[in-house]
N, C-alpha and C positions, 0 to 999 in steps of 0.2 A: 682613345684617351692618351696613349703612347705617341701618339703625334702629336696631340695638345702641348703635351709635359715637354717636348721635343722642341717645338716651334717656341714656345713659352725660354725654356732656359739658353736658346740656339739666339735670341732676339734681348735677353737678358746678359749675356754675353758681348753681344756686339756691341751694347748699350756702355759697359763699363769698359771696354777696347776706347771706344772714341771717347770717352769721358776722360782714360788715364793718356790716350794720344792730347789732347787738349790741354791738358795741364802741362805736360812735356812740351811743349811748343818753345816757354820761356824758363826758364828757373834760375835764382837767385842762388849766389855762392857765397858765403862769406863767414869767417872762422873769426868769430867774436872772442875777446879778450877774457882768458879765463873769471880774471875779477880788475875791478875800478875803484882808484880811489879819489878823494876829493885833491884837486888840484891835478891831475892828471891830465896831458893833455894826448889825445887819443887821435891815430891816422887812421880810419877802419878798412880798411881794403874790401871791394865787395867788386865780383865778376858776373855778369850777366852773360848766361849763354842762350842759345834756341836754334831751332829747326825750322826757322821761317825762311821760307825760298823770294816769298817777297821785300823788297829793298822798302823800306817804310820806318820813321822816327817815332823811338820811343820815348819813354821818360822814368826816372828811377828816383825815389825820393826817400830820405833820412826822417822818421819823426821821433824826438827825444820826447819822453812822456812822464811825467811824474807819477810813477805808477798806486802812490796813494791817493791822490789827488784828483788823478784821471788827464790833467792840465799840461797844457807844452811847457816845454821849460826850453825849447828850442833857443831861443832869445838870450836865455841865464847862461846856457850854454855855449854859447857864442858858434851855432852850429849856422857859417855863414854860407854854405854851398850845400843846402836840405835838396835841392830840384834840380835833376841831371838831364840831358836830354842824351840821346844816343840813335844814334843808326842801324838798324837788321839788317848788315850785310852779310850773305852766306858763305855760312863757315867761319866766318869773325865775333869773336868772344868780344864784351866792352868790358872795360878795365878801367876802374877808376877807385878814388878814395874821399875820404868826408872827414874833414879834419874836424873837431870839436874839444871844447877845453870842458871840466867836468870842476866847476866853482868851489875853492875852498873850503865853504862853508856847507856846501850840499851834503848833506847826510839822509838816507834811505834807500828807496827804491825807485829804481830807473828802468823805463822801459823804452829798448830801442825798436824800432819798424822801417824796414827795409820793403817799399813795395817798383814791382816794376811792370810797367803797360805797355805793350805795344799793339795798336792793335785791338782785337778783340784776345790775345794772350796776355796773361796776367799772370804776378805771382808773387808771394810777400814772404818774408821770413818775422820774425820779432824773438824779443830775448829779455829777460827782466834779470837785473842787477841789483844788490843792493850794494849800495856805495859806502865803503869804508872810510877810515880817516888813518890820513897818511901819518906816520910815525915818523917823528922828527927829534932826532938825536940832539941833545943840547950839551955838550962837553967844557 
């Protein structure tokens, strides 16, 4: 019974090793803007790193989402570089930004998703906002 319970959590173990090695492969970096207001126009800085020894193209992509709605708003947003491609060279981090203007009038919730493939390694971040209104001094 001692070796069932053995073999059993010894095989359960190595199960969630290769499952958290697999998700390590790729992972997304990116330090979102505390808050967003309407008319803002936004550079996001987002770094992709991994432990892929094979040289193979990926792809990393922005989706702006109206999070009551459920609906892109990518377009309202003028978010004109959503789809990045990128290279797995080892040891090489990809670095890049996703410029997007956040429409005057937009008031709510936004939700942003950062996802990135290469591969069969995958991996997304996302982040919900709600978008304020910019204060404008009139003297």
């Amino acid at each position: 019974m001692k070796k069932t319970i053995l073999f059993l959590v010894t095989l359960f173990t190595l199960k969630l090793t290769a499952i958290a090695q697999q998700q390590k492969e790729i992972s997304i970096h990116c330090v979102f803007p505390k808050k967003l207001n309407a008319g803002d126009k936004v550079n996001l800085k987002v770094n992709v790193s991994h432990t892929l020894y094979k040289e193979q193209t990926g792809n990393l992509t922005l989706e702006l989402i109206d999070a009551t709605t459920n609906k892109s708003v990518d377009g309202w947003f003028l978010n004109i570089f959503p789809f990045q491609y990128f290279t797995s060279i080892k040891g090489e981090n990809f670095e890049t930004q996703f410029p997007f203007t956040i429409p005057s009038d937009y008031h709510g919730k936004c939700m942003l998703t950062l996802k990135a493939v290469c591969g069969d390694a995958k991996d997304s971040l996302s982040h919900t906002f709600t978008i304020g209104s910019k204060i404008v001094n009139h003297e």
